[in-house]
Rosetta silent file (secondary structure, phi, psi, omega in degrees, C-alpha in Angstrom):
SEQUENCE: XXXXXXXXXXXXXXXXXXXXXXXXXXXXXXXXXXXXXXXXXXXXXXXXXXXXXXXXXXXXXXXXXXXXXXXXXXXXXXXXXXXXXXXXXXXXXXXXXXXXXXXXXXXXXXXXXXXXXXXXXXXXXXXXXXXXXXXXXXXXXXXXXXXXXXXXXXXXXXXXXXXXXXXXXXXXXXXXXXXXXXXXXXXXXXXXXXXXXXXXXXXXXXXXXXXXX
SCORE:     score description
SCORE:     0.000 S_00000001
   1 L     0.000  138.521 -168.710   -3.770  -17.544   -0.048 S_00000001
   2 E  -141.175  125.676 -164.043   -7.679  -16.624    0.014 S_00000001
   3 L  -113.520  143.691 -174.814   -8.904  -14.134   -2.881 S_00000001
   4 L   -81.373  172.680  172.561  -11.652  -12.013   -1.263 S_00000001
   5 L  -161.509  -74.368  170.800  -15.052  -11.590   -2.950 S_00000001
   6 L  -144.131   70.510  147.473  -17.693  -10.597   -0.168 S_00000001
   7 L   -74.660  112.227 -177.963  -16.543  -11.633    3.060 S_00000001
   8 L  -122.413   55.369 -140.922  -16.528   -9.753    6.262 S_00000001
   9 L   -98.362  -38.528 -171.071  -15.981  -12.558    8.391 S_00000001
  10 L   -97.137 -173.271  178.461  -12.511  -11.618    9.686 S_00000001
  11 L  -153.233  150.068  178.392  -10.883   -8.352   11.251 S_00000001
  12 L   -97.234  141.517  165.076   -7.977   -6.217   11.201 S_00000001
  13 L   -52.689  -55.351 -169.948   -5.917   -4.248   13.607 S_00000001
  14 E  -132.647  159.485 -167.095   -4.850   -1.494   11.902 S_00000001
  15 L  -121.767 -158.906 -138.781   -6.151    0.127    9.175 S_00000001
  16 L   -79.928   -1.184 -161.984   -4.487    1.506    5.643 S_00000001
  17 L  -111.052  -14.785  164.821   -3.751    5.344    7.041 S_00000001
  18 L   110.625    3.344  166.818   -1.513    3.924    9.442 S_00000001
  19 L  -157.088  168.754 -157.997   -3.261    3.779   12.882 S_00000001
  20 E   -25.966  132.728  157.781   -5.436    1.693   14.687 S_00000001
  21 H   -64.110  -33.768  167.522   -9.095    0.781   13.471 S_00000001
  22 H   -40.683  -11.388  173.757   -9.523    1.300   17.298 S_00000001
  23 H  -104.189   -3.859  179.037   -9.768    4.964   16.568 S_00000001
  24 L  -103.661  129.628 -166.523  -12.934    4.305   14.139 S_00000001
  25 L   -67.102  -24.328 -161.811  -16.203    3.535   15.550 S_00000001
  26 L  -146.916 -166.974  177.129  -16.484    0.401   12.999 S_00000001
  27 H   -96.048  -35.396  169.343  -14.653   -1.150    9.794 S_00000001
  28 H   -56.190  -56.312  175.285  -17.171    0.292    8.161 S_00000001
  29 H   -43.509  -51.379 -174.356  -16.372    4.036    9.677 S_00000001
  30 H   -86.008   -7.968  142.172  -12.801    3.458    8.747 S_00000001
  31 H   -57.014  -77.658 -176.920  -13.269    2.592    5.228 S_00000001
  32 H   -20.523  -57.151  167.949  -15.195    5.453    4.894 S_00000001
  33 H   -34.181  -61.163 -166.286  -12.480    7.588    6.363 S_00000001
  34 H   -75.483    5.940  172.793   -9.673    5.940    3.917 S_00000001
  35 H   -83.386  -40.243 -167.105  -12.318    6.434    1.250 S_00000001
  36 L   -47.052  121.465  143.439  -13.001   10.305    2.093 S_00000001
  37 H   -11.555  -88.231  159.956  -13.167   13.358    0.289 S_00000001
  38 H   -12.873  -32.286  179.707  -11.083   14.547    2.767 S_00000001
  39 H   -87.683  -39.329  178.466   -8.437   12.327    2.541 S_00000001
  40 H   -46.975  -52.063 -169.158   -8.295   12.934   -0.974 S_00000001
  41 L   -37.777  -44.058 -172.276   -7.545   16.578   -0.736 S_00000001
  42 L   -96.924   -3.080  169.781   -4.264   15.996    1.303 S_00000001
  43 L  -161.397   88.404 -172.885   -3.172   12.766   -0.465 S_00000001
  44 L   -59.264  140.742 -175.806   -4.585   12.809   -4.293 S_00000001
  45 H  -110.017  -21.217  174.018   -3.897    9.019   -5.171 S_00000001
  46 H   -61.744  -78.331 -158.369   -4.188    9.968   -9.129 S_00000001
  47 H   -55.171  -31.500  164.407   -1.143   12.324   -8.521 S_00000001
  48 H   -41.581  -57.547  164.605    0.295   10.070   -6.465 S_00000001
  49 H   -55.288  -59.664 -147.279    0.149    7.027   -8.721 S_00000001
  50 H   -78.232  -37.075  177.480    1.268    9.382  -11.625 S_00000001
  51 H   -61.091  -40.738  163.157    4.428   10.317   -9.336 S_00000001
  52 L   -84.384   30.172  153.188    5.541    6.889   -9.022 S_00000001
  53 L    72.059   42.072  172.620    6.005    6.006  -12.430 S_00000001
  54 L   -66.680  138.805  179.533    3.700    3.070  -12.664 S_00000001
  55 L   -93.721  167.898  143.651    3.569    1.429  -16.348 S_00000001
  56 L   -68.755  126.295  168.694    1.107   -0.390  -18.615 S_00000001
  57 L    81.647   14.583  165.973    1.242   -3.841  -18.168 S_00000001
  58 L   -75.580  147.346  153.184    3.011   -3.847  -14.661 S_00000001
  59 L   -77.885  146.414  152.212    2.500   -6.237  -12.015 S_00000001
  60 E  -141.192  173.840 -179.322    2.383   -4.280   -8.608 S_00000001
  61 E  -122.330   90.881 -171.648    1.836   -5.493   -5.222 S_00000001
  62 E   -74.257  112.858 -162.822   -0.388   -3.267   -3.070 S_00000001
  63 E   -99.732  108.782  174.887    1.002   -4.007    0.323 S_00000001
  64 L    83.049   32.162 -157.213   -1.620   -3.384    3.145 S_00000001
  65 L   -53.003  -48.034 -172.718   -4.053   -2.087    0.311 S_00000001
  66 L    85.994 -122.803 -152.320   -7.010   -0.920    2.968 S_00000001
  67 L  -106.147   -7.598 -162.611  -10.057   -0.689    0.858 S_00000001
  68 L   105.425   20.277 -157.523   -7.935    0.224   -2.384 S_00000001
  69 L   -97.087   -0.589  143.104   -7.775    3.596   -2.489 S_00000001
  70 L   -98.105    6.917  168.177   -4.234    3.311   -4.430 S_00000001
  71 L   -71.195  -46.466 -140.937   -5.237   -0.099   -5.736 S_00000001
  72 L  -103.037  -22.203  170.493   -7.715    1.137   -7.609 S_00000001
  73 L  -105.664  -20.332 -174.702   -5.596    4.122   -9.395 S_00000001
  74 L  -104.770   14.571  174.287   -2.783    2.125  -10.220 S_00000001
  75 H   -74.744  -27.502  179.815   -4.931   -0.670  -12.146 S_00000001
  76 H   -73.079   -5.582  173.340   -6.057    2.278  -14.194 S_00000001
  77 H   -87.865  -49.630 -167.687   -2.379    2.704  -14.707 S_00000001
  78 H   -82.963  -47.041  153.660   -1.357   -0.851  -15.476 S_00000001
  79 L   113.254 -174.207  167.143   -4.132   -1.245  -18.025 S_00000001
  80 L   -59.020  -40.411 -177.159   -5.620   -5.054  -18.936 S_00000001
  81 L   -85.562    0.382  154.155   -2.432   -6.428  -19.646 S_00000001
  82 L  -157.370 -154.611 -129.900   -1.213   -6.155  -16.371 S_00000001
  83 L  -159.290  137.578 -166.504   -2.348   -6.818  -12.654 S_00000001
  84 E  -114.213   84.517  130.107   -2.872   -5.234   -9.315 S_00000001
  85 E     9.905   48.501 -178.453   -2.275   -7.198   -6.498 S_00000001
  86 E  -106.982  114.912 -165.269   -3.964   -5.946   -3.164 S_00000001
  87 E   -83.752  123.886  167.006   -2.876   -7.706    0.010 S_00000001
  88 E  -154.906  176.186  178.036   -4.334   -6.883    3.422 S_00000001
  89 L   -99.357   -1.433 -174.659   -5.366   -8.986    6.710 S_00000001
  90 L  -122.241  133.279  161.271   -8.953   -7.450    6.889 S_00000001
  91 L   -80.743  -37.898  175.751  -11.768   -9.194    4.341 S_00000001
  92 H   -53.523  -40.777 -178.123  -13.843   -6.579    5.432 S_00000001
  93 H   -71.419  -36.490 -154.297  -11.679   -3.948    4.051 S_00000001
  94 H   -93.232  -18.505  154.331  -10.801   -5.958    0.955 S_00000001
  95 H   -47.705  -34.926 -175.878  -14.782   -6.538    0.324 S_00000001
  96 H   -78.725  -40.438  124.764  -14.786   -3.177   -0.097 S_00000001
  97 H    14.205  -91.430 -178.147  -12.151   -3.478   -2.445 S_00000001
  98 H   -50.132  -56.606  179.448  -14.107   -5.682   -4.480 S_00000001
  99 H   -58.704  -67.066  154.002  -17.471   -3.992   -4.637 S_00000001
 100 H   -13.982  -69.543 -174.161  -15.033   -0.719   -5.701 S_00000001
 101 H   -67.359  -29.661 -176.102  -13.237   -2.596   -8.445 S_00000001
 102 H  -103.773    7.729  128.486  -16.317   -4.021   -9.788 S_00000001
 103 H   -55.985  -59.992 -175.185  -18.227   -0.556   -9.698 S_00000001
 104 H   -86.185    3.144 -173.075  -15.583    0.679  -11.630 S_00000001
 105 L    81.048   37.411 -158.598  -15.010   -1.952  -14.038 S_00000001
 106 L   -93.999   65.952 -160.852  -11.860   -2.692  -12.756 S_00000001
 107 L   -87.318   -6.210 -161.331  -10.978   -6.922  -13.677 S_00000001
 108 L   -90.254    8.219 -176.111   -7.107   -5.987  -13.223 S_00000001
 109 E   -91.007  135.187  165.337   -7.649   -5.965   -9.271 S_00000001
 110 L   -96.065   37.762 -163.939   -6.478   -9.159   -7.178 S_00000001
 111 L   -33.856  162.553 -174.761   -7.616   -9.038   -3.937 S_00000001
 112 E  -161.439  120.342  171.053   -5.743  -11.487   -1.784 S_00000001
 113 E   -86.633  123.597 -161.302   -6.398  -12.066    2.192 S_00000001
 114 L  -149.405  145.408 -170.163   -3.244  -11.928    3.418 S_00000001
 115 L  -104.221   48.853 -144.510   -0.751  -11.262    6.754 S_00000001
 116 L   -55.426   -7.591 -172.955    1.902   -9.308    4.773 S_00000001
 117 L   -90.149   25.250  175.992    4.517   -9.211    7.803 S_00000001
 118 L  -132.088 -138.189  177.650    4.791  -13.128    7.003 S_00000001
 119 L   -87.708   84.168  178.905    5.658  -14.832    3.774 S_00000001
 120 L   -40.788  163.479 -153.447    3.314  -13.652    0.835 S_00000001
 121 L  -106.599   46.156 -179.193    1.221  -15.675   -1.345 S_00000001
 122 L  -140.156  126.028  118.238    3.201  -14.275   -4.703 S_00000001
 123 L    30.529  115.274  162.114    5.573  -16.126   -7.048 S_00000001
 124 L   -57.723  142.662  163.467    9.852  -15.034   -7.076 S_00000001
 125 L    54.774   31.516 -168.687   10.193  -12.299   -9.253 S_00000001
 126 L  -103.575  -47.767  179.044    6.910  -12.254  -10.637 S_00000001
 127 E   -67.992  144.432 -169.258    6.303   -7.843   -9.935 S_00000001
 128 E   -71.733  -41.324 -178.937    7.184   -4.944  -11.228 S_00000001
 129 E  -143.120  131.561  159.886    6.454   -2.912   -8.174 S_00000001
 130 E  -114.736  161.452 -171.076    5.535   -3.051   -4.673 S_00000001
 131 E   -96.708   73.869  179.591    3.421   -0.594   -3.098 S_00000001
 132 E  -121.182  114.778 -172.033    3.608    0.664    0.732 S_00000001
 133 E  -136.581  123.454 -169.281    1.096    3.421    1.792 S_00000001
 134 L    17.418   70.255 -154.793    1.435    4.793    5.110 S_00000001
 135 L  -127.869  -61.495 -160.684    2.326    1.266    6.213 S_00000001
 136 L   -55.983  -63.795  173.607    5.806    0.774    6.646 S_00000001
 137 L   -37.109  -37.287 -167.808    6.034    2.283   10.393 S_00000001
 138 L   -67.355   -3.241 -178.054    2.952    0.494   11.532 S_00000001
 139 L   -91.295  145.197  171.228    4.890   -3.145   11.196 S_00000001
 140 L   -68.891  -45.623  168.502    6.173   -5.008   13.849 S_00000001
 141 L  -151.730  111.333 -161.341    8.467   -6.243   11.320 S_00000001
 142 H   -96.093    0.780  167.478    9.636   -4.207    8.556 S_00000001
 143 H   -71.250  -67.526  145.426   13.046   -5.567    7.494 S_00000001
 144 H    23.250  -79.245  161.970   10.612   -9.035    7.107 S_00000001
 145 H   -19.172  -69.950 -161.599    8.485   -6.911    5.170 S_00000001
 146 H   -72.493  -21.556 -170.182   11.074   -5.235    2.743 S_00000001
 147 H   -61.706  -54.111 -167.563   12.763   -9.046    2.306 S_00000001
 148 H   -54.919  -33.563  162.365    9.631  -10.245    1.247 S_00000001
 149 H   -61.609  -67.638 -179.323    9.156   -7.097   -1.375 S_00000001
 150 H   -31.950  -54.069 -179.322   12.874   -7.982   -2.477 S_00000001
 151 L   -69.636  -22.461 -159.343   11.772  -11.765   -3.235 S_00000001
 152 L   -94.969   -4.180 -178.242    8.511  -11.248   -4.805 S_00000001
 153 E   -69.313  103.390 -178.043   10.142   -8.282   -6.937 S_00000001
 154 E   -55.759  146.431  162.370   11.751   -8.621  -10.687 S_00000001
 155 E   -31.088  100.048 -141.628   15.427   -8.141  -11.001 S_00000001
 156 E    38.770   52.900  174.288   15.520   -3.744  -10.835 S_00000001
 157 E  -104.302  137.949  175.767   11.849   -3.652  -10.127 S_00000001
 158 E   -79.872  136.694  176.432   10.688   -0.751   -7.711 S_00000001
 159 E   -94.942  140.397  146.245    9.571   -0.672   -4.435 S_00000001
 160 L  -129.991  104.671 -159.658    7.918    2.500   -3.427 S_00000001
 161 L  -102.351  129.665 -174.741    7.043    3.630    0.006 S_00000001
 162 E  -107.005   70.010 -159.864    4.666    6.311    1.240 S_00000001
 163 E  -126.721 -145.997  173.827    4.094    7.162    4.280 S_00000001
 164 E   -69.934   92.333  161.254    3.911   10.206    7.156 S_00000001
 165 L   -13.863  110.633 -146.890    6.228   13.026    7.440 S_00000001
 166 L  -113.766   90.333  175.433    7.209   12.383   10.985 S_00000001
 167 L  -151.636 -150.999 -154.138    6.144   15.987   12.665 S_00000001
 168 L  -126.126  121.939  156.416    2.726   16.848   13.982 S_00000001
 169 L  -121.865   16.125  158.628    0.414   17.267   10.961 S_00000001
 170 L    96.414  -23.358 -172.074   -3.033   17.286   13.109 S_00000001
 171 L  -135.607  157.091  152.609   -4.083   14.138   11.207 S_00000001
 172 L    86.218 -139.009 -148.283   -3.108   10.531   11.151 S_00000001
 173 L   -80.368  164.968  164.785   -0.533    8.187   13.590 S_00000001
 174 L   -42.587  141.504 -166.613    0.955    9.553   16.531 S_00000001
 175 L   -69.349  -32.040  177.175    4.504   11.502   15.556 S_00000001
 176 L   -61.642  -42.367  141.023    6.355    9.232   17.937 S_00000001
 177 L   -97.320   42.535 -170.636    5.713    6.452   15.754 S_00000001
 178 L   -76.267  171.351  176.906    5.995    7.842   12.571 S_00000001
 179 L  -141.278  105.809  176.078    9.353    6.953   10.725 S_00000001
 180 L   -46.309  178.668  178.127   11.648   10.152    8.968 S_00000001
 181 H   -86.951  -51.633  169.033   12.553    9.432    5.556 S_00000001
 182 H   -38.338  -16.326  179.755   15.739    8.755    6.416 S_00000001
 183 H   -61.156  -54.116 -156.760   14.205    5.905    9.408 S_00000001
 184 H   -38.446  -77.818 -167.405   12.432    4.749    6.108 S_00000001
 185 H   -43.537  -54.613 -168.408   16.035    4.853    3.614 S_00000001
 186 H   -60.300  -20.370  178.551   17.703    2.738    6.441 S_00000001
 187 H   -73.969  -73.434 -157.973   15.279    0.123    6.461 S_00000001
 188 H   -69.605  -59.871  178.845   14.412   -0.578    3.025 S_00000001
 189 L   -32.634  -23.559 -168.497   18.408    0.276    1.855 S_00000001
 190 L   -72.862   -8.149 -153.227   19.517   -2.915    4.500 S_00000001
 191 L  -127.528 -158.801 -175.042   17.922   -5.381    2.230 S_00000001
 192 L   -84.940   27.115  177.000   18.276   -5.354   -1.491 S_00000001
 193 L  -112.650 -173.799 -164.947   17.301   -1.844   -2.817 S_00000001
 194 L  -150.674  153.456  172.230   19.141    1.039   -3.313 S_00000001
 195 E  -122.757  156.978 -174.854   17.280    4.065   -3.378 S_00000001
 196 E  -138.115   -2.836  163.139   16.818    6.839   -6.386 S_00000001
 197 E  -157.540  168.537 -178.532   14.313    9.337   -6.213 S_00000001
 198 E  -116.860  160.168  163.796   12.155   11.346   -3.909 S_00000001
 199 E  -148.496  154.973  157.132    8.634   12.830   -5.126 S_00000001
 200 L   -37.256  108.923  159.590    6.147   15.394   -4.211 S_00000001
 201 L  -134.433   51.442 -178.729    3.135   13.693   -2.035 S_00000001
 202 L   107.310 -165.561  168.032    1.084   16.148   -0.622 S_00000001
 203 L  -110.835    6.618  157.212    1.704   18.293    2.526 S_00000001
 204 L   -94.735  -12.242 -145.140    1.598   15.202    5.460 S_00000001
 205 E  -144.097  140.434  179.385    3.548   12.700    3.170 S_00000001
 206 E  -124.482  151.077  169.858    6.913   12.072    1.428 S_00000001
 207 E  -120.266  154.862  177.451    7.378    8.857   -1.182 S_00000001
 208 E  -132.270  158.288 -179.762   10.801    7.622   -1.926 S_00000001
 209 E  -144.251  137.074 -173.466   10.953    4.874   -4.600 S_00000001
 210 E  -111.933  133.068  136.303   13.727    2.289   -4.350 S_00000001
 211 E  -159.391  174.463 -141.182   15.164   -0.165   -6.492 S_00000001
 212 L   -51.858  130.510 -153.033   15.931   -3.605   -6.375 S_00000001
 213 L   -93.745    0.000    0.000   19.698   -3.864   -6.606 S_00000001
């Protein structure tokens, strides 16, 4: 486990919207993107946040966090008494992170350089929630993933996963690898959730929230 601060020593594949940094002139370009006005419009991360029922004084685990741009909404959710977690494989992204949370006065942010398709560097049972934005298709291995939510997860603590509506919506991964919500339900249900609601996320994006059986 490595907690980020200002590093930008290493680099990432893919970045937090769900397709390559290879489509982004820099790391820099593609924060900016996952940063954007733009992005905001079609996937508000306040309503978003507000939709998944995050509490005061939750752990969550921001799975493939990108720069934070749901990190960073649901610490304002969880409050001082409880703790944001945000895991990714690029220090460059998660620098950004940092400089962010500590703009905004944020101390409830963790960063944590991390390979999330392997074992994470959190505690059994220590979270309330995990987090996965526009993520889950982009893994090589997402049952791996979802185990790995399941262990680090309290006994009925929610997972909730966010990703693309898998049709042609002009912006973000290709449709072919995109995952329906049912791809999604089939996944995460094989492991140890159960799933129980659907919410509103914009017009590219559906969230389903799961939880741990």
């Amino acid at each position: 486990m490595e907690r980020i601060t200002d590093d930008t020593s290493s680099m990432r594949t893919r970045s937090k919207d769900g397709h390559s940094v290879k489509h982004h002139h820099s790391f820099d370009g593609a924060a900016s993107f996952l940063l954007s006005e733009e992005r905001r419009r079609w996937q508000n991360p306040s309503k978003i946040a507000d939709a998944a029922g995050i509490k005061q004084g939750w752990n969550v685990a921001d799975l493939g966090s990108g720069p934070c741009f749901f990190s960073l909404e649901i610490a304002s959710r969880v409050g001082k008494e409880g703790l944001v977690y945000a895991l990714d494989s690029s220090s460059v992204l998660l620098s950004t992170c940092c400089r962010l949370a500590s703009e905004k006065g944020y101390s409830n942010v963790l960063p944590l350089l991390a390979d999330v398709e392997n074992t994470l560097p959190i505690v059994d049972g220590k979270m309330d929630a995990v987090f996965l934005a526009n993520v889950l298709h982009d893994f090589e291995k997402p049952k791996a993933v979802i185990d790995e939510a399941g262990r680090i997860l309290k006994e009925k603590g929610l997972l909730i996963d966010l990703d693309w509506k898998k049709t042609d919506t002009g912006v973000g991964p290709p449709v072919e690898i995109r995952l329906s919500e049912e791809e999604s339900s089939r996944i995460i249900t094989s492991s140890v959730f159960s799933r129980i609601a659907v919410s509103e996320a914009g017009p590219f994006h559906y969230m389903i929230t799961f939880r741990k059986r």
